[in-house]
Backbone as CSV, one residue per row, in Angstrom:
resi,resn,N_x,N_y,N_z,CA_x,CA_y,CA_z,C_x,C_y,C_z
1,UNK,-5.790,1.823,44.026,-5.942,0.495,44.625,-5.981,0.590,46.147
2,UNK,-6.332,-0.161,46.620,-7.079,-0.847,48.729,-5.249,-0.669,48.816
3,UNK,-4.734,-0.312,49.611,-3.640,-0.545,50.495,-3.477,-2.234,50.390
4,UNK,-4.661,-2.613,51.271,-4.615,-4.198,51.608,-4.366,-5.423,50.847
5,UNK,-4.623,-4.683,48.903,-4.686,-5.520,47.731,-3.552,-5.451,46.990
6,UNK,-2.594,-4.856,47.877,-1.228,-4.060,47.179,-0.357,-5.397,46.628
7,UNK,-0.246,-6.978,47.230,0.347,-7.823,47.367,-0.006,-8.931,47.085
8,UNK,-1.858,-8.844,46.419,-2.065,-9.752,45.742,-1.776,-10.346,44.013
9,UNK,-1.405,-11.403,44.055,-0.601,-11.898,43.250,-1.737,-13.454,42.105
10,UNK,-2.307,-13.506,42.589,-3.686,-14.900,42.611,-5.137,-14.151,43.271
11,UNK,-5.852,-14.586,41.915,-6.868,-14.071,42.329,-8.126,-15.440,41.997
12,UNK,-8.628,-15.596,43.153,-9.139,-17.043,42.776,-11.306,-16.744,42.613
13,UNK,-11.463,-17.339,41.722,-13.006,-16.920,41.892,-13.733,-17.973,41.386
14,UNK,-15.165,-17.936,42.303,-16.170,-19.023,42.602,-16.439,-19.349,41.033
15,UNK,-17.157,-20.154,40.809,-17.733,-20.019,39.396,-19.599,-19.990,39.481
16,UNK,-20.572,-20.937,40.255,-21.840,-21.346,39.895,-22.016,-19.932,41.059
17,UNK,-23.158,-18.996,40.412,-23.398,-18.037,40.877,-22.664,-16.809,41.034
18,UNK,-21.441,-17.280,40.559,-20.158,-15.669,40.988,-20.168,-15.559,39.492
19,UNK,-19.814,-16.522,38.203,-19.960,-15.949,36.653,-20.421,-16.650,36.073
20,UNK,-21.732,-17.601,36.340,-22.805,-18.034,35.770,-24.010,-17.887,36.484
21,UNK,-25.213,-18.157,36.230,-26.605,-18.640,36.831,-26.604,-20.010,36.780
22,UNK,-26.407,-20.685,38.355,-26.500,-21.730,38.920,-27.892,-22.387,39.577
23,UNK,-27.980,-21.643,40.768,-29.007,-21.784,41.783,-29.794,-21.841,41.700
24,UNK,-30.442,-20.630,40.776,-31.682,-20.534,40.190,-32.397,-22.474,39.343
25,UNK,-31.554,-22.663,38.829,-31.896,-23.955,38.265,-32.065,-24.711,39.621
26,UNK,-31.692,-25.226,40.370,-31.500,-26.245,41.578,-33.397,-25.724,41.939
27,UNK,-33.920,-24.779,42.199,-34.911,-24.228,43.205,-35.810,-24.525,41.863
28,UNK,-35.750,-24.432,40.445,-36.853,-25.220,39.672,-36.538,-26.803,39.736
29,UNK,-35.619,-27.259,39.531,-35.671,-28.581,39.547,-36.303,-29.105,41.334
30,UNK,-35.842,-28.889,41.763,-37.085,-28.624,43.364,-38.372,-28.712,42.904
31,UNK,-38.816,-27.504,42.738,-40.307,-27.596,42.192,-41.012,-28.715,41.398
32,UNK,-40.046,-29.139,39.908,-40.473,-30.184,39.462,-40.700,-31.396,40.475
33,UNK,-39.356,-31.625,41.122,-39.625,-32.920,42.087,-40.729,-32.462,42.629
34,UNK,-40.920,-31.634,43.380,-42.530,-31.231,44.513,-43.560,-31.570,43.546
35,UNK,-43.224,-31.384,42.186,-45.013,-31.949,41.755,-45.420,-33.291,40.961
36,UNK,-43.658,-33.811,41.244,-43.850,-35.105,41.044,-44.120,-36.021,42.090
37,UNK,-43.619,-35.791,43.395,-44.056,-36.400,44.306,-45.413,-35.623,44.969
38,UNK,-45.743,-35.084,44.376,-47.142,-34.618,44.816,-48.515,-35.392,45.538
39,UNK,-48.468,-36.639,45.044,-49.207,-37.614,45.530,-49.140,-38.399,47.066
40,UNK,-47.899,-38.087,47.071,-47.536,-38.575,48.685,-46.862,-37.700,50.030
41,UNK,-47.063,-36.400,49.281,-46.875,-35.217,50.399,-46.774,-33.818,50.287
42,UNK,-46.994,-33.126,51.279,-47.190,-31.340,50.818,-45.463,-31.202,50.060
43,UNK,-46.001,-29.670,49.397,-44.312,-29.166,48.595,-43.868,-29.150,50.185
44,UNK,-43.864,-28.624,51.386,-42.791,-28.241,52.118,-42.231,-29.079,52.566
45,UNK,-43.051,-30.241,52.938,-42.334,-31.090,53.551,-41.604,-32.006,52.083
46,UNK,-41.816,-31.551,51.314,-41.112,-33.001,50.023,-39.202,-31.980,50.159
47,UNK,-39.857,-30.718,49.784,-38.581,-29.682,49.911,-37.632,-29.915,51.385
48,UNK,-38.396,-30.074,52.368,-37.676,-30.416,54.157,-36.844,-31.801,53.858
49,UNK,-37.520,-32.931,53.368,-36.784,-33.575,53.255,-35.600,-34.226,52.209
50,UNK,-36.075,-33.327,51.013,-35.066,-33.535,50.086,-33.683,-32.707,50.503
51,UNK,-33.729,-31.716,51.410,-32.892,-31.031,51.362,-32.006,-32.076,52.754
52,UNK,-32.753,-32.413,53.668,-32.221,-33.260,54.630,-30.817,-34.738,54.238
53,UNK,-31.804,-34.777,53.120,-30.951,-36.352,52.005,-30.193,-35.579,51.602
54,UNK,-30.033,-34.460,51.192,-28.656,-33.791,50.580,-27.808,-34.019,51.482
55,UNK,-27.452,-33.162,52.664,-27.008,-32.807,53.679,-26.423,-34.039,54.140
56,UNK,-27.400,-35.079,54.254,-26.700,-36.642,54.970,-26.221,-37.126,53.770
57,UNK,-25.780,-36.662,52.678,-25.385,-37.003,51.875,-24.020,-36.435,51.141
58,UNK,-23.869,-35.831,51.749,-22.932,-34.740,51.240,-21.253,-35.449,51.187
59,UNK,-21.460,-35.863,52.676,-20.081,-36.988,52.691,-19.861,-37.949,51.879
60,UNK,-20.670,-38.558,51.626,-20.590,-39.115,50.310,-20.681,-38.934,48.842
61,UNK,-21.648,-38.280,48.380,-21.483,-37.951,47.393,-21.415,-36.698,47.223
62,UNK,-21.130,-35.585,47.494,-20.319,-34.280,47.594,-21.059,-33.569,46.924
63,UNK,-20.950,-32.309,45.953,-21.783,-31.461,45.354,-21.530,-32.133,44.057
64,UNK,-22.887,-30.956,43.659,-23.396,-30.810,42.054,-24.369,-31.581,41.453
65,UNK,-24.577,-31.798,40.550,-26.116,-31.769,39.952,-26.323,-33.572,40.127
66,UNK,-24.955,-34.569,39.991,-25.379,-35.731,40.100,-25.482,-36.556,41.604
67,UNK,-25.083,-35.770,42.640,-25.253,-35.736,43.850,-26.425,-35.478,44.237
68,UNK,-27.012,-34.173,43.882,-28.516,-34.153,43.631,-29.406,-34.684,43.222
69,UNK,-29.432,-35.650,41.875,-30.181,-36.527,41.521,-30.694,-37.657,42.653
70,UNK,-29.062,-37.373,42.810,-29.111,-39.267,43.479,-30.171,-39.361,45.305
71,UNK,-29.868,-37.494,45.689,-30.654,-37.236,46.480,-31.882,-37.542,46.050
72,UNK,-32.567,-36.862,45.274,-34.159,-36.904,44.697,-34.457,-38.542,44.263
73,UNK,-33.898,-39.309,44.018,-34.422,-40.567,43.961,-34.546,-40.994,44.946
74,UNK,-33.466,-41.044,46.154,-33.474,-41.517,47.457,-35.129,-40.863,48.219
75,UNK,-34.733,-39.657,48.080,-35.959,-39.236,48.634,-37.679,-39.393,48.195
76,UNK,-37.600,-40.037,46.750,-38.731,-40.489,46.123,-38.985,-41.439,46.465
77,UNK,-38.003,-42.549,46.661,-38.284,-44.022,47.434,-38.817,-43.898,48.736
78,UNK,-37.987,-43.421,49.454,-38.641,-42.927,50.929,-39.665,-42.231,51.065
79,UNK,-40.213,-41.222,50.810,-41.212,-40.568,50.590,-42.226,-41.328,50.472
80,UNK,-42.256,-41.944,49.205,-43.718,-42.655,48.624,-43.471,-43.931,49.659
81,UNK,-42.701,-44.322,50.238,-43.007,-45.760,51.218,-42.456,-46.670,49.965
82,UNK,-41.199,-46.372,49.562,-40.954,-47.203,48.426,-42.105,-48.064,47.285
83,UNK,-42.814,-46.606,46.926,-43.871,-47.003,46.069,-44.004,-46.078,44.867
84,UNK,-42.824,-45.501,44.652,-42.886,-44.261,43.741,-42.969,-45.539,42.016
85,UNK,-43.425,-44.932,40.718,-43.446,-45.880,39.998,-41.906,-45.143,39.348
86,UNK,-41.359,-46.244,38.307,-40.016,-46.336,37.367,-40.420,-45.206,36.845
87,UNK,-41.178,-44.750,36.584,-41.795,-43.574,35.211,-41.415,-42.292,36.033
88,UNK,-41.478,-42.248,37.329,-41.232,-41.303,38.358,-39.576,-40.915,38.363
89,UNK,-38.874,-42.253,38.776,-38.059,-42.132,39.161,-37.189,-42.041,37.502
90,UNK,-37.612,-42.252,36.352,-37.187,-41.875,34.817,-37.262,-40.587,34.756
91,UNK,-38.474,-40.261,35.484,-38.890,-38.399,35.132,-37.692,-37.543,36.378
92,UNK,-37.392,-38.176,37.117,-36.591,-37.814,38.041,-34.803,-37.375,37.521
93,UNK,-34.464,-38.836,36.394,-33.029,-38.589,36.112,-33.166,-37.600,35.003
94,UNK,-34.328,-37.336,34.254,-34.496,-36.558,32.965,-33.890,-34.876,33.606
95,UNK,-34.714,-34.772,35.028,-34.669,-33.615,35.359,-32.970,-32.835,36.259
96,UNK,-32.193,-34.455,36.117,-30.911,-33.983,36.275,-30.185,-33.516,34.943
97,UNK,-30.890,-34.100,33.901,-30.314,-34.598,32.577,-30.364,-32.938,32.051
98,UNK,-31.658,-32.680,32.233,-32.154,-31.339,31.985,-31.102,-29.857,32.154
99,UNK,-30.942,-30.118,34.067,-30.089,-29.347,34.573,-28.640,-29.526,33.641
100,UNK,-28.161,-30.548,33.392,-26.514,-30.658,32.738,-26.300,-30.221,31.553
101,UNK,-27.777,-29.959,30.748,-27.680,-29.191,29.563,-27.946,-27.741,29.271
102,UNK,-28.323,-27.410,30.784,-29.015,-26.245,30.619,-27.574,-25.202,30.028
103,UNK,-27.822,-23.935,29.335,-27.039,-23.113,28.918,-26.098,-22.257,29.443
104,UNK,-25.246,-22.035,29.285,-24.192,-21.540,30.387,-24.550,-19.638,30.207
105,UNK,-25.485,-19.243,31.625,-25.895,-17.676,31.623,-24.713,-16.878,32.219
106,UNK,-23.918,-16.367,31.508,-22.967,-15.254,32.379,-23.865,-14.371,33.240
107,UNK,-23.238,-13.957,34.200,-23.904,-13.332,35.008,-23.245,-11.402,34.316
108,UNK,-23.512,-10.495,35.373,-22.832,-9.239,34.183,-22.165,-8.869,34.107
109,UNK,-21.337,-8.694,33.153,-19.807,-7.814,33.112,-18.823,-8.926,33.509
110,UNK,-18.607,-10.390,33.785,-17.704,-10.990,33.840,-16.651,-11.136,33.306
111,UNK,-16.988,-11.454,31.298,-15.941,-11.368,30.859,-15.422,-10.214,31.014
112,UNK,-15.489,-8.911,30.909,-15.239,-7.484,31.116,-14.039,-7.571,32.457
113,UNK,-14.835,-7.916,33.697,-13.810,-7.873,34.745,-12.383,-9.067,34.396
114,UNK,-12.654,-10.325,34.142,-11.955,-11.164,33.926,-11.060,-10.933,32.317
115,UNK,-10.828,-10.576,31.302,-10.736,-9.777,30.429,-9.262,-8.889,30.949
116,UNK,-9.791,-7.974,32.043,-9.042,-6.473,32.782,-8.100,-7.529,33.723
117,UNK,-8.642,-8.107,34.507,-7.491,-8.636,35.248,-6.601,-9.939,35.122
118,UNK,-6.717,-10.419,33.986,-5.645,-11.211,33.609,-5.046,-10.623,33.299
119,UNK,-4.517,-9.838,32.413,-3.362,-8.483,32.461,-2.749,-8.532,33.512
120,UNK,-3.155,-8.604,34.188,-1.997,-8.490,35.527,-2.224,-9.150,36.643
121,UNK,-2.824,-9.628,37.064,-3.204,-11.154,37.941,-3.114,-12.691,37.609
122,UNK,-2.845,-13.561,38.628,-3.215,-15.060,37.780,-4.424,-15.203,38.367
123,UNK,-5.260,-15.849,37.396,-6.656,-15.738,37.612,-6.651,-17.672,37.939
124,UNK,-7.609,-18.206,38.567,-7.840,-19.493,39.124,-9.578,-19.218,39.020
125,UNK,-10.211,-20.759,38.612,-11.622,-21.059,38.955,-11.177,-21.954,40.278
126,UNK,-11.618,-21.663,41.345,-11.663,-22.192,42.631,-13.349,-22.606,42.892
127,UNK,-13.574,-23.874,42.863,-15.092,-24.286,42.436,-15.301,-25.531,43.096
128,UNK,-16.601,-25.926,44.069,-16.735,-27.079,44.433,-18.086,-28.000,43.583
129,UNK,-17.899,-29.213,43.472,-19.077,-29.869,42.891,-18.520,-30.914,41.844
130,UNK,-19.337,-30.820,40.527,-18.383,-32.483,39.927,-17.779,-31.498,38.927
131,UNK,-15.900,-32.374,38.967,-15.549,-31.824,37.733,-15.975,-31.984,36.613
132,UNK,-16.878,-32.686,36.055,-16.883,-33.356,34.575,-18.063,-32.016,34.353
133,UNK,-18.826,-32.011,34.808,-20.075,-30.153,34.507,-19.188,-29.299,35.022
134,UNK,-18.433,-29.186,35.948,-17.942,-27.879,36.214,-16.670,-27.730,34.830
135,UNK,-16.151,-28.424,34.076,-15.799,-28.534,32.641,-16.122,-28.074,31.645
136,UNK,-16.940,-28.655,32.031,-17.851,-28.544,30.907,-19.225,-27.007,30.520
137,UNK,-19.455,-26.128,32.075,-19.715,-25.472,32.155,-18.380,-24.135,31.339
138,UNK,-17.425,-24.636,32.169,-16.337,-23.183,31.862,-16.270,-23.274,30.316
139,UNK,-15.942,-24.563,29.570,-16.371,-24.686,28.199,-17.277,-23.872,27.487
140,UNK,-18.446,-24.390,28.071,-19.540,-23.371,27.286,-19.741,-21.657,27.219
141,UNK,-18.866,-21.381,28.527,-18.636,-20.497,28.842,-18.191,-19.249,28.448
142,UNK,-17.039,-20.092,27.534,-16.071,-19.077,26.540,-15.329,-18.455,27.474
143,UNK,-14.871,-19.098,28.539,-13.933,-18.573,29.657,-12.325,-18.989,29.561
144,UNK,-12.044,-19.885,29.320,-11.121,-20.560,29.269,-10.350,-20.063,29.171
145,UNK,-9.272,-19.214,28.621,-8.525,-18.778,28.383,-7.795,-17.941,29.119
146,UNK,-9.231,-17.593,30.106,-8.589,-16.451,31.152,-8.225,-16.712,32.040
147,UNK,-8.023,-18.313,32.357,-7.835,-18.708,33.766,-6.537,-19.555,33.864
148,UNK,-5.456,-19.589,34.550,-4.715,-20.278,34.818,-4.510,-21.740,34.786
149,UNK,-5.912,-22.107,35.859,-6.123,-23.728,35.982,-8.087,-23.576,36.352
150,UNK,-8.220,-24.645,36.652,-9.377,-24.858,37.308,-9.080,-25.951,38.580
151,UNK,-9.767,-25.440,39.583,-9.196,-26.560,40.730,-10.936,-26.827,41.693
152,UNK,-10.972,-27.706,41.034,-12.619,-28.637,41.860,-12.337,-29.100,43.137
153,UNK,-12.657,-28.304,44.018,-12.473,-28.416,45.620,-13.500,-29.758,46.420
154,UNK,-13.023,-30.569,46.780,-13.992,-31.685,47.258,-14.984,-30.616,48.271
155,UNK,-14.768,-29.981,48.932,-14.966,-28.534,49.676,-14.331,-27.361,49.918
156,UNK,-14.787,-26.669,50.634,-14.426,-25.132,50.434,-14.381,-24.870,52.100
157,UNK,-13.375,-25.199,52.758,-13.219,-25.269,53.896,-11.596,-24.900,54.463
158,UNK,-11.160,-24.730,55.480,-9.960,-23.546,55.930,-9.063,-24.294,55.077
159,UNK,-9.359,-26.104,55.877,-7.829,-26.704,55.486,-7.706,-26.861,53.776
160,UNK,-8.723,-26.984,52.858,-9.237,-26.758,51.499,-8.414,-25.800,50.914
161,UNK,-8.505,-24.683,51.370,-7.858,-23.404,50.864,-6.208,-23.216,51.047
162,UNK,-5.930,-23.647,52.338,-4.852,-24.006,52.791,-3.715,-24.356,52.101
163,UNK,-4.440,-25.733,51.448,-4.133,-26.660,50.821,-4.043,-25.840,49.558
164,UNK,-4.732,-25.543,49.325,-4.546,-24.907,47.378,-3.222,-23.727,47.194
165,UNK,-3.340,-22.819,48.747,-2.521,-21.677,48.431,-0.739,-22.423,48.169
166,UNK,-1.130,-23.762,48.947,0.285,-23.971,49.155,0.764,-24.836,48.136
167,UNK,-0.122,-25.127,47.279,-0.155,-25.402,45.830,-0.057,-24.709,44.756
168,UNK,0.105,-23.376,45.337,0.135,-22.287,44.533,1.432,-21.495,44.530
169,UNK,1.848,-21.993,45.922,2.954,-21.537,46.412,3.162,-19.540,46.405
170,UNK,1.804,-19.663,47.288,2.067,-18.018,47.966,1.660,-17.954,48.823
171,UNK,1.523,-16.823,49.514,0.954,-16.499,51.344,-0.459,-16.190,50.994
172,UNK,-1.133,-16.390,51.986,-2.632,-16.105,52.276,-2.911,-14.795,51.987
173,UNK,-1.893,-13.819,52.242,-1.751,-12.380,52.102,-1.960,-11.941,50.251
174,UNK,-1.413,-12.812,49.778,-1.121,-12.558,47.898,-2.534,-13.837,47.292
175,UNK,-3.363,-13.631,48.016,-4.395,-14.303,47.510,-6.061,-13.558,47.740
176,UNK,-6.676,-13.224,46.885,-7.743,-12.903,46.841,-9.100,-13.684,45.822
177,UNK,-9.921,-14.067,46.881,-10.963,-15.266,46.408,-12.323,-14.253,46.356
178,UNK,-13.094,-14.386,45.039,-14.427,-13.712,44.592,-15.194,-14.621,44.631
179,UNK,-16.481,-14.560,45.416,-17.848,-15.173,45.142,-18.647,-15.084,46.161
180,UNK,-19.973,-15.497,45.358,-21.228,-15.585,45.945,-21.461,-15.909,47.860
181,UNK,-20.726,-17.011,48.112,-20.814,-17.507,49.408,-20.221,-17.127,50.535
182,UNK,-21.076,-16.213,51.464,-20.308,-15.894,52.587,-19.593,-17.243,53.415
183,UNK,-20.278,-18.760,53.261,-19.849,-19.775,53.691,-18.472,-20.405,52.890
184,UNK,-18.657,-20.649,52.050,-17.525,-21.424,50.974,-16.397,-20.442,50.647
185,UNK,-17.093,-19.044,49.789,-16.411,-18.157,49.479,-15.542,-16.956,49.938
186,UNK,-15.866,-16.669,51.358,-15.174,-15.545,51.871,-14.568,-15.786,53.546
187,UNK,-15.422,-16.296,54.095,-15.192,-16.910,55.971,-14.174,-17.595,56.122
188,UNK,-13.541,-18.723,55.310,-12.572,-19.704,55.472,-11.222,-18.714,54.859
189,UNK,-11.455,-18.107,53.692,-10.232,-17.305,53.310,-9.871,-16.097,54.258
190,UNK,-10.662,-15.487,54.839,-10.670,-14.131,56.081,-10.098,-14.975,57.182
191,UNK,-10.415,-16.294,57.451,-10.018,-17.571,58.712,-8.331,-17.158,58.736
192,UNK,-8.123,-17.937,57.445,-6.629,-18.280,57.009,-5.380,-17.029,56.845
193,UNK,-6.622,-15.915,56.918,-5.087,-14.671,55.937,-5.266,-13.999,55.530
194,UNK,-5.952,-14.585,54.723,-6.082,-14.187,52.946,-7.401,-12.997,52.864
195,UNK,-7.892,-13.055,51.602,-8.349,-11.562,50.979,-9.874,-12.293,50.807
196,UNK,-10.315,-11.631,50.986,-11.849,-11.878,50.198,-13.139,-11.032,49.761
197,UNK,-13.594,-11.629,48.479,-14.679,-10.215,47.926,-16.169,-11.039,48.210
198,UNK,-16.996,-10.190,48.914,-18.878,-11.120,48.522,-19.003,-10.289,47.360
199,UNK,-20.214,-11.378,46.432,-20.831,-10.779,45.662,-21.851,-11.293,45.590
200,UNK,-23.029,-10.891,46.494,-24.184,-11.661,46.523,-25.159,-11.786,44.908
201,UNK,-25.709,-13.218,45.108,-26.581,-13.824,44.381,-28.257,-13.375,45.134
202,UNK,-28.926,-13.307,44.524,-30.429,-13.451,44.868,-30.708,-14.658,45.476
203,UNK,-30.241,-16.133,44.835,-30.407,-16.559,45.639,-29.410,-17.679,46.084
204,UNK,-29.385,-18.166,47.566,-28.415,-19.028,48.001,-28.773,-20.070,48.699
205,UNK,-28.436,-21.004,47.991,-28.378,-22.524,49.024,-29.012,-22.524,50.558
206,UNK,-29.887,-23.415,51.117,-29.924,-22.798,52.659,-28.721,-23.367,53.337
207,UNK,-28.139,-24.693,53.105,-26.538,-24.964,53.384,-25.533,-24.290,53.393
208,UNK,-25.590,-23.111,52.088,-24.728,-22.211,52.308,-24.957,-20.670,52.963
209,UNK,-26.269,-20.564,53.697,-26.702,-19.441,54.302,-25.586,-19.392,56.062
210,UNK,-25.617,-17.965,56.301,-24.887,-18.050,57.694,-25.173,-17.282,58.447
211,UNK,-24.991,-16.984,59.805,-25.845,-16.156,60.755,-24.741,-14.858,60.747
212,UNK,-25.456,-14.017,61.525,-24.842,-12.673,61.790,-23.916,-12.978,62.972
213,UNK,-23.816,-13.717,63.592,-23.093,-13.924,64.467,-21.720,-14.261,63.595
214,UNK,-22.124,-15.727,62.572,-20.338,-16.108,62.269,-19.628,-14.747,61.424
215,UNK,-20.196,-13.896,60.604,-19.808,-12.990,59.894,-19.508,-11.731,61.220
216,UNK,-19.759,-11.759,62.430,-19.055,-11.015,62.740,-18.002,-10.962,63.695
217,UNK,-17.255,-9.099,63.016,-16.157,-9.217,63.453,-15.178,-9.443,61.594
218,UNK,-15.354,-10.282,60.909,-14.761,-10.477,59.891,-14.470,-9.886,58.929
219,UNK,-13.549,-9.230,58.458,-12.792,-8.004,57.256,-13.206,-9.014,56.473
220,UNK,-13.668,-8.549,55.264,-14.311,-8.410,53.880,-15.077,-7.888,52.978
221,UNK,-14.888,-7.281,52.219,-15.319,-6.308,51.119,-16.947,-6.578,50.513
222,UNK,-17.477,-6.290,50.776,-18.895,-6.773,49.828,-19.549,-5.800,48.537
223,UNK,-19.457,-6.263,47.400,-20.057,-5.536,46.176,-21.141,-6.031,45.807
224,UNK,-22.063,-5.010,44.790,-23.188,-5.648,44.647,-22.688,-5.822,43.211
225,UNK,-21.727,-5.486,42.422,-21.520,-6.078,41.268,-20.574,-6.561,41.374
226,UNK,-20.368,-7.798,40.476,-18.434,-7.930,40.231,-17.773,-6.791,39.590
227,UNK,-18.263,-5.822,38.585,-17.699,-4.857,37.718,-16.984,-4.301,38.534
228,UNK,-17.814,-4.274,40.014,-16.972,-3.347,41.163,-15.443,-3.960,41.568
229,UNK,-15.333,-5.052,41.323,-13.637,-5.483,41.641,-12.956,-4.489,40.985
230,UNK,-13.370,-4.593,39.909,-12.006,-3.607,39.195,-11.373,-2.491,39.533
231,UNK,-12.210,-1.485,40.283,-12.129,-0.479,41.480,-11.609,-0.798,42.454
232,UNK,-12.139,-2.103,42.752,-10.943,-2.181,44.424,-9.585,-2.246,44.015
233,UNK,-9.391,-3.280,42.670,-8.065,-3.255,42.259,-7.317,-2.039,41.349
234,UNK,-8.001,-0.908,40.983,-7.273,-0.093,40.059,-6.374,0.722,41.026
């Protein structure tokens, strides 16, 4: 085992993209919208501004797939000059409807790693977006069992984490957080103390993309598999 991992006690990990296929869905449901609003503007700019309505949207309606919807209608009204037809904006909620059923893809070796370290870790889903799919995802999942709690973060931000460890009641030091996001997942926990693993996705949010500047300077481990945790921790 890392010297540095000697004292972790909680091990908290992302869920959409760290032990499922998330993202990938968001960047087709994109596409669909681009060729539904096709009539009233190029894909880049339908993509520029749907992603804009997210973003000014975020404070309010926060992550996940029905936050998104509610983006893509907004942006269908606006777009078309509030002329999009009902059949549009029907084909619009289908394609959230779509996303909430889609099948829950483990990504590889999850259960395997998660499996090995409940044995001797408390394991946490530390996850932002809506609880009622993020539920309902770990459900389908066949995860359940391995995890302590699940805790749906309104965000994933210093005082966020802060807040959870001390809900957890340990030091930043006895905490180690796995996932996809150098933004959500690893920067705010390296901020605070605490431990953190990347495990990059192919692909990522441009909201959650970050420059070489904020990542440097910052201790954290990066694997290209999760299988590889188990090594940092043996």
């Amino acid at each position: 085992m890392i010297k540095e991992y000697e004292n972790i006690k909680v091990i908290g990990f992302d869920a959409d993209d760290t032990l499922w296929v998330n993202e990938t869905y968001f960047r087709e449901a994109e596409e669909a919208f681009g060729r539904l609003l096709s009539d009233y503007e190029t894909p880049n700019k339908i993509d520029q501004e749907l992603f804009k309505m997210e973003i000014d949207n975020l404070p309010i309606y926060g992550y996940g797939v029905k936050a998104f919807v509610l983006s893509m209608v907004q942006s269908a009204l606006e777009l078309s000059n509030y002329n999009v037809p009902n059949k549009t904006i029907e084909a619009i909620l289908n394609i959230g409807k779509g996303m909430l059923e889609k099948p829950v893809e483990l990504l590889d070796g999850v259960e395997d790693v998660l499996k090995a370290l409940s044995k001797k870790y408390r394991l946490i889903l530390a996850t932002k977006g809506d609880l009622l799919d993020q539920e309902r995802k770990l459900e389908k999942s066949g995860l359940t069992s391995y995890f302590h709690h699940i805790e749906v973060l309104s965000d994933k931000k210093e005082a966020n984490y802060s807040k959870l460890l001390m809900h957890l009641d340990i030091k930043p030091s006895e905490f180690l957080m796995i996932g996809n996001s150098l933004k959500s997942d690893i920067l705010p926990l390296v901020n605070i103390g605490a431990h953190a693993v990347h495990v990059p996705f192919h692909t990522t949010w441009a909201h959650e993309q970050v420059t070489k500047k904020e990542t440097n300077g910052k201790i954290y481990k990066t694997i290209s598999s999760l299988r590889d945790v188990i090594k940092l921790l043996d």
